[in-house]
C-alpha positions, 0 to 999 in steps of 0.5 A: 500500500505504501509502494502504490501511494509513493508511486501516486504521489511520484506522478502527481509531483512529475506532473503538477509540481510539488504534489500537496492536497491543493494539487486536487482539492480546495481544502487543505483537509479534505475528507471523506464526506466533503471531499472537496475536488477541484474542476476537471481540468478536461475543459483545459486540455487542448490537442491539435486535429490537422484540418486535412484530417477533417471529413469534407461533408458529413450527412445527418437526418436519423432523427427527423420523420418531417424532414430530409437529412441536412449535409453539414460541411464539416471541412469548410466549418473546421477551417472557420474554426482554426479562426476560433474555438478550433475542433473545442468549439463543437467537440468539447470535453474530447478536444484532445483525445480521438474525436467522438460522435455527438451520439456517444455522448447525446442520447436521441431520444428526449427522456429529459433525464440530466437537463444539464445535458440536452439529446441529440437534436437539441445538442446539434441544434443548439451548436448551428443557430447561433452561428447560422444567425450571424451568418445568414439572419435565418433560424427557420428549418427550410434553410438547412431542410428540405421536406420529406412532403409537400412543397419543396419534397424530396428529402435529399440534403439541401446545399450550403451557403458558399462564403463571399469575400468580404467588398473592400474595407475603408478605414479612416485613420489618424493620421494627418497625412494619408488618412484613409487606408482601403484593404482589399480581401479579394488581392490577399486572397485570390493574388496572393494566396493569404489564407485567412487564419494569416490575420484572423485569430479568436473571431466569431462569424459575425467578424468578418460577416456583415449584418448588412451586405453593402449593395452593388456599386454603393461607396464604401463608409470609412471605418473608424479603427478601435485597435491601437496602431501597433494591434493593427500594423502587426498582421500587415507588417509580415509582408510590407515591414519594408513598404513606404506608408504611401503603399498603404495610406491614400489621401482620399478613400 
């Protein structure tokens, strides 16, 4: 017994450090009845999923009578996510091991037994409306289903909005001469070979979307910048460090 205690503690301090009651509890004397635990670290724990390892689409319509299956893009989402969350986003508490099915963990059906933990269609439901909100402003079930019956049947999985380049973005800075600064995503993107995680880290669908899609030919409004100077040059300086601030800067947006 002594053996397997020396050896316990021996992985906790090679683990944590100095191996103390604090390593596990948030009482320095825990006891049987009030144990005292501290959170699972599992929420802490990150690993790394390369993106060529995500599937490209994956079909879901097992629990629907009502409506088709939804094909659910799931390469084009992990690569939106290596802006955020990563995998954690939707994957949590298996984040760093082999990445499980919603249903191993999600029962499909509505017993309502733990509230804490929602089935399978309200845990699915629940991790795309929000998103689908800032993306496109529509909840309904037509945007993602198709009906088995009536208009619109057929019940094959319906498509998904393709992504647009954001039109070009003016910002008006402060300084005196060349105020006004156009970045222009399509160059970064198309000429250049950018990807987006080049400069877009810990960002929301709604960062980059916007809520009002400016129509065809309407000019431009200049942007008041809310970063520092320095928050805003870093991205750009890993390419144009050496660049006159007339390549960037214009007098008139």
């Amino acid at each position: 017994m002594k053996m397997l205690l020396a050896l316990g503690l021996a992985a906790l301090t090679g683990a944590w450090g100095a191996a103390d009651c604090r390593t596990c509890h948030t009482s320095d004397k825990p006891t049987r009845e009030s144990p005292a635990l501290v959170s699972c670290p599992r929420e802490k724990i990150w690993g790394r999923h390369p993106l060529s390892q995500a599937p490209r689409t994956i079909t879901m319509g097992e629990l629907s009578d009502t409506y088709g299956p939804v094909r659910f893009p799931h390469k084009a989402h992990a690569k939106l996510a290596e802006m955020g969350d990563g995998c954690y986003g939707c994957h949590h508490y298996n984040q760093s091991r082999p990445i499980f099915k919603c249903g191993e963990c999600h029962s499909s059906s509505r017993r309502r037994t733990d509230l804490t933990k929602p089935d399978l269609k309200g845990a699915r439901h629940r991790q795309c409306v929000d998103c689908h909100l800032q993306w496109s402003h529509e909840s309904d079930c037509g945007s993602c289903h198709a009906r088995k019956a009536g208009p619109g049947a057929g019940g094959a999985p319906k498509g998904f909005p393709q992504a647009k380049l954001p039109a070009p973005i003016v910002y008006e800075t402060s300084s005196q001469k060349g105020r006004f600064v156009t970045f222009r995503h399509e160059a970064h993107v198309k000429q250049f070979g950018l990807e987006c995680t080049a400069c877009h880290q810990n960002q929301t669908c709604a960062g980059c979307h916007e809520p009002k899609p400016r129509p065809p030919g309407a000019a431009a409004q200049p942007k008041k910048p809310k970063r520092s100077m320095e928050t805003l040059h870093k991205p750009c300086f890993s390419c144009h460090a050496d660049a006159q601030c007339s390549h960037c800067h214009q007098d008139q947006p």
